[in-house]
MIPATOR-263132 format. One record per residue: x negated, y negated, z negated of N, C-alpha, C in turn; residue in three letters. Coordinates in pm, whole numbers, padded with zeros to 5 digits, always signed. Each point is the difference from the previous one (the first is absolute). Example, Ala and Ser with C-alpha at 12.3 -4.5 7.8 and 13.67 -1.06 7.14 Angstrom:
% MIPATOR-263132
-01319+00569-00780+00089-00119+00000-00090-00120+00000ALA;+00035-00105+00072-00082-00119-00006+00077-00109-00073SER;
This chain:
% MIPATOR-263132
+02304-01962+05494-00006+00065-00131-00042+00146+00016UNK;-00081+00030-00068-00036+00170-00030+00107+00032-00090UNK;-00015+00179-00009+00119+00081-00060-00110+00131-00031UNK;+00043+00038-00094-00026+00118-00056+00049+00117-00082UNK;+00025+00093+00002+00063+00135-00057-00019-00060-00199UNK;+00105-00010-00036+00050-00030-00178-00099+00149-00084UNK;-00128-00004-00008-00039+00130-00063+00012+00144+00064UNK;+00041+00084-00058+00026+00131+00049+00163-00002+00029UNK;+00134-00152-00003+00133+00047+00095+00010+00015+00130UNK;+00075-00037+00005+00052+00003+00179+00008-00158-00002UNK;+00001-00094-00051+00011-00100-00004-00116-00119+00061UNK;+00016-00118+00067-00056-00065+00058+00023-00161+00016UNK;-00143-00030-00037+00040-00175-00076-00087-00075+00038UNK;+00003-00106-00015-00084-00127+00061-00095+00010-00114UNK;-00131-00038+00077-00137-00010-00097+00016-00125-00085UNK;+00059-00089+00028+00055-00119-00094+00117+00038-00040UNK;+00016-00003-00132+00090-00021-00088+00083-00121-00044UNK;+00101-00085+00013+00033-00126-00078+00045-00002-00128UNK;-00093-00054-00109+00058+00005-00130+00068-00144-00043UNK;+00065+00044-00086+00153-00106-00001-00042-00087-00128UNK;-00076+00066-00113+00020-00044-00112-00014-00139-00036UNK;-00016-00107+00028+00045-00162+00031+00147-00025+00020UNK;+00058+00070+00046+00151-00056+00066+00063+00011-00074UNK;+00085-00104+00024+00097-00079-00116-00092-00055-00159UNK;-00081-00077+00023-00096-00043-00137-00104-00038+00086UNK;-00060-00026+00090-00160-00080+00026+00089-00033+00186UNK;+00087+00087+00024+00021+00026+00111+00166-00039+00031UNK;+00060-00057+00076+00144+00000-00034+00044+00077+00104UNK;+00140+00015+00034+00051+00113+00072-00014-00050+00176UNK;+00034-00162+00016-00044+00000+00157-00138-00009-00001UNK;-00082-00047-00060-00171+00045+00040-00038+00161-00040UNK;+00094+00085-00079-00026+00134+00017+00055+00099+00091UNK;+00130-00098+00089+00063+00098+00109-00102-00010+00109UNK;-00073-00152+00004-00091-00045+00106-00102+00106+00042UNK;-00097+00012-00132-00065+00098-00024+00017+00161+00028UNK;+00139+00043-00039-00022+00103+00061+00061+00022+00175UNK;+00054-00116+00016+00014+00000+00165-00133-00034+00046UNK;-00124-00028-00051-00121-00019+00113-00078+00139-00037UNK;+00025+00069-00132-00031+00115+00045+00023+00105+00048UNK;+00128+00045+00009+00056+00035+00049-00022+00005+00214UNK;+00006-00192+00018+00001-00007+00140-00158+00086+00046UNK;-00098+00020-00094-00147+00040+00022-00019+00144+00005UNK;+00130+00067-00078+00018+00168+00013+00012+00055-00140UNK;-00026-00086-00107-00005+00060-00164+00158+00065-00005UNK;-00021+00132-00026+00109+00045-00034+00031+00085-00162UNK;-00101-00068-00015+00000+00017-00177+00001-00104-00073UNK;+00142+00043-00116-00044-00140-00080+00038+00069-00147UNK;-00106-00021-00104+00037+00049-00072+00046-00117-00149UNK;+00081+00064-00081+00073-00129-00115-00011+00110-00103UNK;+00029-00095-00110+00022+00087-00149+00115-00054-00073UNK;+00091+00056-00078+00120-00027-00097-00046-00154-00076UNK;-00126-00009-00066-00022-00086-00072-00065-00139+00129UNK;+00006-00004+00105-00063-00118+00059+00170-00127-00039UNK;-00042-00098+00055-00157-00076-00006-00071+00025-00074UNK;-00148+00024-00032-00099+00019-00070-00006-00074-00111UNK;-00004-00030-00124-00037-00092-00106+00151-00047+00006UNK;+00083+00047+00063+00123-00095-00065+00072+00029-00126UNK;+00108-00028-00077+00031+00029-00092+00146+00116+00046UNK;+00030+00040-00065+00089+00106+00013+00120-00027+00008UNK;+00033-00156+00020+00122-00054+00095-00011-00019+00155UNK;-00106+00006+00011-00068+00032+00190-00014+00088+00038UNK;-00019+00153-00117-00057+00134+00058+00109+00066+00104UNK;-00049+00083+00122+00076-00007+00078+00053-00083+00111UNK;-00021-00133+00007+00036-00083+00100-00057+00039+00112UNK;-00174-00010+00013-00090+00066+00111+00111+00111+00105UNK;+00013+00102-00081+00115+00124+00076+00106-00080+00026UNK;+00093-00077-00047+00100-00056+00035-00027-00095+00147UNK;-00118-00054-00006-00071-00082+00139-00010+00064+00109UNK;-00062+00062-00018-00037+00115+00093+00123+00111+00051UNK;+00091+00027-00097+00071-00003+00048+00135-00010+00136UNK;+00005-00155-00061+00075-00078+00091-00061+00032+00133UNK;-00133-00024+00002-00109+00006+00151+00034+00111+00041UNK;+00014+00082-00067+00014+00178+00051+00135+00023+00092UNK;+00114-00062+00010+00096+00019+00013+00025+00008+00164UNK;+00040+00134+00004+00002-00030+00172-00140+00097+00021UNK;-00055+00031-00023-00130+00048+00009-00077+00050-00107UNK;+00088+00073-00058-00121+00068-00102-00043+00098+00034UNK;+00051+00129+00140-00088+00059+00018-00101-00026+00088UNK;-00064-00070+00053-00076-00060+00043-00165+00003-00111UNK;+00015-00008-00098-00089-00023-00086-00008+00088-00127UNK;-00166+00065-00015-00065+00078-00133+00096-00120-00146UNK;+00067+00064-00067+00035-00106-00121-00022+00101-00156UNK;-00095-00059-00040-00080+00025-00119+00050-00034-00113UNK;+00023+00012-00126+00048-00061-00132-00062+00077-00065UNK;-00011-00057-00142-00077+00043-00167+00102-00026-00091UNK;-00025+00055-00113+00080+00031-00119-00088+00006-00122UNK;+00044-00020-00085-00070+00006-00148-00022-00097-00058UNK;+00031-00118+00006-00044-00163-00039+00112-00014-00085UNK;+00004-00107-00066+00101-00013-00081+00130-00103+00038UNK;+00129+00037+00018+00109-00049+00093+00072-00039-00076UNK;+00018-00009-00115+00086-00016-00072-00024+00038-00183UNK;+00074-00127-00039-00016+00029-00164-00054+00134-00154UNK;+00114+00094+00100+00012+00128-00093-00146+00093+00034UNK;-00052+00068-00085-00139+00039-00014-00002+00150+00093UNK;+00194+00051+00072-00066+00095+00111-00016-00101+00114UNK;+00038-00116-00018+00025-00063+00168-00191-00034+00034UNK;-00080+00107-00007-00144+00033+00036-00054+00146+00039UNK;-00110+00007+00046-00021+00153-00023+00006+00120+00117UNK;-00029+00069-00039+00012+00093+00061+00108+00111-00004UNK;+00049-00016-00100+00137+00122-00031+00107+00043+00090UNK;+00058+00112-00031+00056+00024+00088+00165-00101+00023UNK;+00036-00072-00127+00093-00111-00016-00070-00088+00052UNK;-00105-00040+00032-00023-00128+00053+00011-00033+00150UNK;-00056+00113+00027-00016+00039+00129+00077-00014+00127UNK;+00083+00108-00133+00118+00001+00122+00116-00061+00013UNK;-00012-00099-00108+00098-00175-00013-00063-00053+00096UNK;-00192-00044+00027-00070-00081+00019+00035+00021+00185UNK;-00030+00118+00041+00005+00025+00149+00172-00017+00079UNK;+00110-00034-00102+00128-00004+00089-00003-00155-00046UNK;-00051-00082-00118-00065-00164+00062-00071-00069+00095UNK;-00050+00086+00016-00128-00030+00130+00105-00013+00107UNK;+00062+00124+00036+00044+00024+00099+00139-00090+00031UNK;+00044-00042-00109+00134-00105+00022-00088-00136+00011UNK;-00101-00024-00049-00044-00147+00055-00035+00032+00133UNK;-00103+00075+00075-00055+00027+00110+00134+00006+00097UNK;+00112+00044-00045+00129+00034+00090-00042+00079+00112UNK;-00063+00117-00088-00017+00141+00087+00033+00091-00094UNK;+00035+00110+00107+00034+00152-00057-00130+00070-00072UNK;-00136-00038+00087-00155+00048-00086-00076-00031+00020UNK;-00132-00029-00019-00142-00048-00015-00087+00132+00058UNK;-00088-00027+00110-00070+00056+00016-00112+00048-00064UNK;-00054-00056-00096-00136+00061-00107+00057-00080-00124UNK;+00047+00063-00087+00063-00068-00147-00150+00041-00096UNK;-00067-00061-00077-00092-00014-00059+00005-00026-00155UNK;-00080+00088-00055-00057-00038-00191-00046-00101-00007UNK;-00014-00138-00037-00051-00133+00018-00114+00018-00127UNK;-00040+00070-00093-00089+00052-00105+00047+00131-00043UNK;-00075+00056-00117+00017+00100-00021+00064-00001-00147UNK;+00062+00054-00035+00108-00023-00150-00024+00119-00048UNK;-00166-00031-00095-00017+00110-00062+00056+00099-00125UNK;+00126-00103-00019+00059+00025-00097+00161+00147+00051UNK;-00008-00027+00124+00088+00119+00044-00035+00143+00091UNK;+00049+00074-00054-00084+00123+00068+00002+00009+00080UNK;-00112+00069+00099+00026-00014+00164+00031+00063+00081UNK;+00043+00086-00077+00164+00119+00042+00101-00036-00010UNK;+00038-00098-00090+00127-00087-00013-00001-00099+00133UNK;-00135-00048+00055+00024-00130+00095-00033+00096+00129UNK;-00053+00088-00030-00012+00079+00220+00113+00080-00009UNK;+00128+00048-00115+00108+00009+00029+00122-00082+00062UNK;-00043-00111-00077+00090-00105+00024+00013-00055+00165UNK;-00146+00012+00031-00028-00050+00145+00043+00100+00120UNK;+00004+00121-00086+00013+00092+00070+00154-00029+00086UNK;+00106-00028-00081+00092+00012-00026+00062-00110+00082UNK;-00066-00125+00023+00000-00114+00048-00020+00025+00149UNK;-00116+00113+00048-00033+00019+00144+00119+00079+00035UNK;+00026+00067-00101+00114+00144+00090+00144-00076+00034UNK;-00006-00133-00128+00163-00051+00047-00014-00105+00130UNK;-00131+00045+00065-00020-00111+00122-00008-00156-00055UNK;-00043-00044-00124-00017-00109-00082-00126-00079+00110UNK;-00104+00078-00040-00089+00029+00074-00069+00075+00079UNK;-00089-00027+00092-00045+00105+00130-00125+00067-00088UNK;-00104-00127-00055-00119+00064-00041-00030-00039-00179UNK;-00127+00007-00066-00009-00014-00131-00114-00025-00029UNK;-00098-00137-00052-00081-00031+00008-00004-00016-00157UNK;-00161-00067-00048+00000-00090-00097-00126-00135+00032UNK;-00032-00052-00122-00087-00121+00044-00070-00019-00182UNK;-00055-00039+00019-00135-00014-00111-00012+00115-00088UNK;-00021+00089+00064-00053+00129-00052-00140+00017-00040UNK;-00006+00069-00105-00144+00048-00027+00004+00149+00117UNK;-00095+00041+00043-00053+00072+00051+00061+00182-00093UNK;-00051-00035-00111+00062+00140-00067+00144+00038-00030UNK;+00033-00108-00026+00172-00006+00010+00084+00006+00108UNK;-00069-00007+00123+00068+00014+00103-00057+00157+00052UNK;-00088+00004-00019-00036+00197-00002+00105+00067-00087UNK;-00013-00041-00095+00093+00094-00093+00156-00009+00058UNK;+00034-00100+00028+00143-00018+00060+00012+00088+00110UNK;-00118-00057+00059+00026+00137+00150+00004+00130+00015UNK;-00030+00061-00128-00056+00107-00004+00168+00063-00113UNK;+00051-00103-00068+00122+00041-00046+00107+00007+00090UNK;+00019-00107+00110+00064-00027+00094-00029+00223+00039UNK;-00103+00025+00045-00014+00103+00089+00056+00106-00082UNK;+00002-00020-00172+00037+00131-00079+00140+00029-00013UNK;+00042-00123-00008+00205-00052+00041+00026-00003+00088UNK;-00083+00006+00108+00068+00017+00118+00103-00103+00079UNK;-00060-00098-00062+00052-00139-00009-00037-00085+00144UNK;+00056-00126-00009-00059-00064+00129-00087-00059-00053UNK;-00133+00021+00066-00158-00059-00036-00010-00153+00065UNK;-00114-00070-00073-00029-00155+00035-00041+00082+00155UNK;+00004-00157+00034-00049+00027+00157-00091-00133+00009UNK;-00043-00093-00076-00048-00096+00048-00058-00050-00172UNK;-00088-00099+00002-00041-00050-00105-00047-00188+00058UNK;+00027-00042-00119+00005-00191+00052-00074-00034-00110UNK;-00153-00042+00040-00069+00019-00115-00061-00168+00031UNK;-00059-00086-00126-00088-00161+00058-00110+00061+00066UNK;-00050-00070+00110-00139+00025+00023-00041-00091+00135UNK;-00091-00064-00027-00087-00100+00129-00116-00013-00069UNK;-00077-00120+00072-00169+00034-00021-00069-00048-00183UNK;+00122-00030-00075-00014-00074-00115+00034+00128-00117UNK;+00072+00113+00048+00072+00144-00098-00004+00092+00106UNK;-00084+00055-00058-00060+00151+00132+00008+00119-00121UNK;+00014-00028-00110+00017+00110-00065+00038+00147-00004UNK;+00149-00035+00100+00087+00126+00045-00088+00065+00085UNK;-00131-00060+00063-00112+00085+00059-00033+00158-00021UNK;-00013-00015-00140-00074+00123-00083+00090+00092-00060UNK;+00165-00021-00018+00072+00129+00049+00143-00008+00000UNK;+00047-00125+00032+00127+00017+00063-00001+00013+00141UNK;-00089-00068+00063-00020+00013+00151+00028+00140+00060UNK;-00141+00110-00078-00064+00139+00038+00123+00060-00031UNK;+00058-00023-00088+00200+00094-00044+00058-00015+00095UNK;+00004-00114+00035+00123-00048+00122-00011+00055+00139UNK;-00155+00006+00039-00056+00047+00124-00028+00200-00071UNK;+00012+00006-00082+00044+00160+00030+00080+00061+00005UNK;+00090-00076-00104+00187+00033+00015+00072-00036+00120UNK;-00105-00083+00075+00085-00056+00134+00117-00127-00029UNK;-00037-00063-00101+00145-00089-00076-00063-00116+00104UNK;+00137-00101+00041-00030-00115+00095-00056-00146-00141UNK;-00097-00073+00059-00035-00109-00125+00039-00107+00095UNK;+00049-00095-00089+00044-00099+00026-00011-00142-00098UNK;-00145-00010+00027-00044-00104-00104+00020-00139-00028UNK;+00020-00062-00053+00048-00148-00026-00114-00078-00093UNK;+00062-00168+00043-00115-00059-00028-00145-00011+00062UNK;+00040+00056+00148-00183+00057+00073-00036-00144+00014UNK;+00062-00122+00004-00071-00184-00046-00028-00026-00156UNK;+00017+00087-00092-00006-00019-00107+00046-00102-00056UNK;+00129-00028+00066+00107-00082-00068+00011-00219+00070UNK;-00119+00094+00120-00031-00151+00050-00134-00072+00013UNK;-00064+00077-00113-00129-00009-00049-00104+00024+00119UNK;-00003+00044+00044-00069+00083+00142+00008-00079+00104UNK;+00109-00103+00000-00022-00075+00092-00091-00104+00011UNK;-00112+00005-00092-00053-00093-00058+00026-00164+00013UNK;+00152-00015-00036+00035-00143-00004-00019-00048-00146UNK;-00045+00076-00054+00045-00065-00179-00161+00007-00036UNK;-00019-00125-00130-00090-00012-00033-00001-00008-00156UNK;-00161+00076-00038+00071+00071-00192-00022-00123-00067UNK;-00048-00144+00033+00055-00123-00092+00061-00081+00029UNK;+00090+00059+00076+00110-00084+00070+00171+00068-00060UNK;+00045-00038-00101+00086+00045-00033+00137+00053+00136UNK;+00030+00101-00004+00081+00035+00136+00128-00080-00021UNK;+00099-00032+00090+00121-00117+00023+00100+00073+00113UNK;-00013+00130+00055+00071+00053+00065-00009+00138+00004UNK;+00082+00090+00050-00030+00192+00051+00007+00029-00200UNK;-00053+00118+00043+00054+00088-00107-00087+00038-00134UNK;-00120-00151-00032-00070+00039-00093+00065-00116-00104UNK;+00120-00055+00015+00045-00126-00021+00147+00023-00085UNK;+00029-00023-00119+00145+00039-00041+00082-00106+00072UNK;-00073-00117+00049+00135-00090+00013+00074+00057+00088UNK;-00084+00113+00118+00105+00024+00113+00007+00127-00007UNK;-00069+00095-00056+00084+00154-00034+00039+00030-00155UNK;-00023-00027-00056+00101-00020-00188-00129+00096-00085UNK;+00026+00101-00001-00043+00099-00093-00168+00050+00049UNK;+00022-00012+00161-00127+00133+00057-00082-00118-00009UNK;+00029-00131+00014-00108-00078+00038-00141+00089-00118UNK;+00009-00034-00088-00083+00006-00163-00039+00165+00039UNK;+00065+00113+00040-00065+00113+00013-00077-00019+00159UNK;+00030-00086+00120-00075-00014+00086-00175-00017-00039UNK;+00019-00124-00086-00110-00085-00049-00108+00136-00110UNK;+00089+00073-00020-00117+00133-00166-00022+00056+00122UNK;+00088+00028+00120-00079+00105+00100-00123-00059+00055UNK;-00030-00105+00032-00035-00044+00118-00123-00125-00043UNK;+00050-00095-00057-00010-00107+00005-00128-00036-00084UNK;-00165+00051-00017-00067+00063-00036-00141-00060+00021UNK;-00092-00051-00006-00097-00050+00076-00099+00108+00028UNK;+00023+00160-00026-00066+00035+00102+00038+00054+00109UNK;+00130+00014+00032+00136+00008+00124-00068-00139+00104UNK;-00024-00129-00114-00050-00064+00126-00129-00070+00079UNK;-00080+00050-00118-00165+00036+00050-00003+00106+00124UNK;+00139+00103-00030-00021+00103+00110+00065-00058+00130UNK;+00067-00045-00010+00092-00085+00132-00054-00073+00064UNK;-00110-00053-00087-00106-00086+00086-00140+00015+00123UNK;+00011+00154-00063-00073+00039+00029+00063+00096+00168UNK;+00115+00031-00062+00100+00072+00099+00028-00111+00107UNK;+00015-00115-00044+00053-00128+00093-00158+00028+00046UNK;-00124-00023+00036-00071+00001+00041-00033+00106+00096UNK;+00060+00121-00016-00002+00106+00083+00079-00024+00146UNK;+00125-00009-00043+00098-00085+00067-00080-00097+00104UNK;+00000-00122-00051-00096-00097+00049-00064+00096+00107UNK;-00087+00023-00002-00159+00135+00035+00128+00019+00153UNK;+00094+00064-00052+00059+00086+00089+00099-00055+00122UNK;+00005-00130-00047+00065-00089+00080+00181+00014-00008UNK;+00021+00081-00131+00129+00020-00054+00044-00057-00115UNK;+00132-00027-00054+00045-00020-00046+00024+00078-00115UNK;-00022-00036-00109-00031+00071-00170+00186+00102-00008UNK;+00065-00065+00047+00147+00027-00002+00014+00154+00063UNK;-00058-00014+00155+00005+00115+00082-00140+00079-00059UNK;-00105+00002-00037-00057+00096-00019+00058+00121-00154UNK;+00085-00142-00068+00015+00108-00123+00126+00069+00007UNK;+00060-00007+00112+00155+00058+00047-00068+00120+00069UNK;-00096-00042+00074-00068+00111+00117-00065+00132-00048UNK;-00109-00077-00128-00065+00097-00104+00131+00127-00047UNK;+00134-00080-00082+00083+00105-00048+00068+00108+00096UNK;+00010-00067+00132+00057+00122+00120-00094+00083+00042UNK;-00116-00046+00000-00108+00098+00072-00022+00122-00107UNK;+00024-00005-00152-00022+00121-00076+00139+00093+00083UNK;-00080+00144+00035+00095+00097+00090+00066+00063-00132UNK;+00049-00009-00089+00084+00011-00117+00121-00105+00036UNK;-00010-00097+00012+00125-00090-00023+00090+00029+00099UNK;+00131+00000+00011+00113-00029+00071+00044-00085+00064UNK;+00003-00116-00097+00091-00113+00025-00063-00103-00097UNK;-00073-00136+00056-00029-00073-00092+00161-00113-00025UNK;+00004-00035-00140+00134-00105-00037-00084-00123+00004UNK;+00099-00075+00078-00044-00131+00013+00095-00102-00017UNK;-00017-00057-00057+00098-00145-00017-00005-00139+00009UNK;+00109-00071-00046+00017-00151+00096+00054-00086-00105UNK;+00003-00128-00023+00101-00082-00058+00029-00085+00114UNK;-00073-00038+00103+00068-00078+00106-00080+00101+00137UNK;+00133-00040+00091-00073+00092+00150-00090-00030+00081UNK;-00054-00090-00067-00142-00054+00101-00105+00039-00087UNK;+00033+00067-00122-00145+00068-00072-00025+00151+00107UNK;+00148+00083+00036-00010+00097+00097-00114+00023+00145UNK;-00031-00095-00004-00029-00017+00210-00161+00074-00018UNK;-00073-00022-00132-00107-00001+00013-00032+00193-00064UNK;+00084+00018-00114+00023+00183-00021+00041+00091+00136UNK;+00084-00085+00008+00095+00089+00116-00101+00025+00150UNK;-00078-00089-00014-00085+00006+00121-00119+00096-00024UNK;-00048+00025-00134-00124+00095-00030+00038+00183+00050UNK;+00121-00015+00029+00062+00139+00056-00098+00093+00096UNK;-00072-00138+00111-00017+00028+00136-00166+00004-00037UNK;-00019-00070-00055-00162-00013-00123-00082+00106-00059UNK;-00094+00061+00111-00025+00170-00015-00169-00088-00125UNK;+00008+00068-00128-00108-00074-00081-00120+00143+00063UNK;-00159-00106+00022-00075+00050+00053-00056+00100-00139UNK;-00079+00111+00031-00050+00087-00115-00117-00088-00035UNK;-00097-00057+00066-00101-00104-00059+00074-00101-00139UNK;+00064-00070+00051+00127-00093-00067+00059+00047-00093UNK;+00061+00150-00019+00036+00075-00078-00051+00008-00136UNK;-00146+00085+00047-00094-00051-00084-00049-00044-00063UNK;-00005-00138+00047-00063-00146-00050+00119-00022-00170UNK;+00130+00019+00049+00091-00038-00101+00004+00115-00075UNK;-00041+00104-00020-00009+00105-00032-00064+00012-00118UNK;-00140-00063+00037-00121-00034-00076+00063-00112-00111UNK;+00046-00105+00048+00045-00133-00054+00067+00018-00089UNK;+00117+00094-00001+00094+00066-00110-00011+00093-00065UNK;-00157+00097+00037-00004+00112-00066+00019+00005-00170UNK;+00017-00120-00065-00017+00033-00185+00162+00025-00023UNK;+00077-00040+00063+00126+00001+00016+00082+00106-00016UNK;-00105+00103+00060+00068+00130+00008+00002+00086-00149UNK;-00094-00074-00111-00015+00068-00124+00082-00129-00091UNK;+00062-00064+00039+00051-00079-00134-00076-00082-00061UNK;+00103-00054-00087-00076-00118-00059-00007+00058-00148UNK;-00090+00017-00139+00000+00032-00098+00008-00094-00073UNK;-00034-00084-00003+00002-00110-00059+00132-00080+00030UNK;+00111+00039+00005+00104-00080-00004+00151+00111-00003UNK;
C-alpha cells in the first residue's frame, strides 16, 4: 500500500480509502467485517462512514453502517484513519438534519457511541445546508475539534464557491478550517475539474473522491438494454440510491463512452476496472481514492491497481475519451 501526507496536516493515510456505505443494507455485517479485514490485511488504513449509511435505507437503518464498523474497531481503533459525515436526515423532527449548531453537536456524540470511540479522525459536512449560516456551522465544528470530538474537519459535495467562502470565514473566526473535501468524480463526472479541483490544490485541502467506478458502471459489466439485477443501480438491493444511481449514470451516452473506453482497455491489455481506478489516482490533486465492496472478492482486483503506475500515453487516451464530461451535461 502507498501513503501520503492528509493535505497540508501532519497526517498520513493510505491512497485507498474503504467506503462503507452498503453495510448493513446490500452488505451484512459478517460479509462487511470480511471486507474490511482484507483491506485492512493489504494496508488501507482509512475507512470512511456517514451517520445516514446504509445508503438508500430508511431511517430505521440510519446509523447501523457506524454501529458495524464499529464492533470491527474494537481492540484496534487506533490503528486506523476513521472518517464520519453528518447532515442527512436521522430522525423524524425537522432539526434531526442539517447543519446547525443543535444538530451537530447531538449528531457527532451519536456517531461516536455507535463507533464506540472517544473520536473520529476527519468528521465531515455530508452536503451543504444552505439554509444555515456558515458561522453558525464552522463554530459548531469548531467546538467539536477543541472538545477532542474530532482531530480534523472536512466536507463532501461542495460547490467550489461555498467551500471558498467557508474557508475564508473559517480564517476570519479563527475557527478550525476544512482540511479535506470528498467530492464524485471518475471518467463519467470530471466536472470538479474546472474549480473545485484548482481550490483544493491551492488551499492545499486533501480530496478524497468517491465513486472513481462510477457506482460499478466502469467496470463495464452492465449493459444499457439489459435491465441491471444486482450492485447499486438496482433498488432491490440498495432501497433508495438504487433510482439516484440509475439519473446519475445509467445514460446511453455513459455507455457509448464505455465502449469506447472498454476498447482502450482492450488496446492496453487492461482491465476497464483498473484503468478507471488508475486514471482517478494519477490526477496529483487526489489523496485518497474511496473504494468499495458488497462482497470481498469484488476487492482483489481495486486493491491490486495500487501497484498499477497508469502510463501518460494511456492517460491520455482516456482523457480524450471523457473529455465532454468535464463540462456537464445540459440537457438533463
Amino acid at each position: 500500500m502507498q501513503y501520503t501526507k492528509f493535505g497540508r496536516t501532519g497526517l498520513s493515510v493510505s491512497r485507498l480509502c474503504l467506503g462503507t456505505m452498503t453495510f448493513g443494507l446490500q452488505t451484512e455485517e459478517a460479509a462487511s467485517h470480511a471486507i474490511l479485514d482484507r483491506t485492512a490485511d493489504a494496508g488501507v488504513n482509512f475507512i470512511d462512514l456517514a451517520d445516514v449509511y446504509p445508503l438508500g435505507a430508511d431511517t430505521s437503518l440510519v446509523g447501523r453502517t457506524e454501529e458495524i464498523v464499529g464492533r470491527w474497531l474494537k481492540g484496534r481503533r487506533d490503528e486506523f484513519i476513521v472518517a464520519t459525515k453528518a447532515c442527512g436526515q436521522m430522525g423524524p423532527s425537522p432539526w434531526d438534519k442539517g447543519a446547525s449548531r443543535k444538530h451537530l453537536l447531538s449528531a457527532i456524540d451519536a456517531s461516536l457511541s455507535r463507533l464506540g470511540t472517544d473520536y473520529v479522525d476527519l468528521y465531515q459536512l455530508h452536503s451543504d445546508d444552505v439554509d444555515t449560516p456558515i458561522d453558525e456551522t464552522l463554530e459548531a465544528l469548531d467546538v467539536i475539534v477543541r472538545s477532542g470530538k474530532a482531530r480534523y474537519v472536512g466536507v463532501s459535495n461542495y460547490l467550489a464557491y461555498r467551500l471558498a467562502r467557508a474557508l475564508g470565514r473559517a480564517d476570519v473566526l479563527r475557527v478550525a478550517r476544512f482540511v479535506s473535501v470528498q467530492p464524485r468524480y471518475n471518467l463519467l463526472f470530471r466536472q470538479i475539474e474546472r474549480e473545485l479541483l484548482p481550490l483544493a490544490s491551492e488551499e492545499g485541502l486533501a480530496v478524497i473522491p468517491y465513486n472513481p467506478l462510477a457506482g460499478g458502471l466502469l467496470t463495464g459489466k452492465y449493459r444499457h438494454d439489459a435491465a441491471p439485477t444486482e450492485g447499486r443501480f438496482t433498488a432491490a438491493t440498495v432501497g433508495k440510491a438504487g433510482p439516484m444511481y440509475q439519473q446519475r449514470y445509467w445514460h446511453e451516452r455513459e455507455f457509448e463512452t464505455i465502449e469506447t473506453l472498454k476498447g482502450i482497455a482492450a488496446d492496453a491489455g487492461e482491465s476497464l476496472t483498473r484503468l478507471s481506478l488508475a486514471w482517478v489516482l494519477a490526477n496529483p490533486v487526489v489523496t485518497s481514492a474511496i473504494i468499495g465492496a458488497s462482497r470481498v472478492e469484488q476487492l482483489t482486483e481495486t486493491l491490486g491497481t495500487i501497484d498499477y503506475v497508469l502510463p501518460p500515453e494511456l492517460k491520455a487516451k482516456l482523457d480524450d475519451a471523457s473529455h465532454a464530461y468535464r463540462w456537464g451535461d445540459t440537457a438533463r
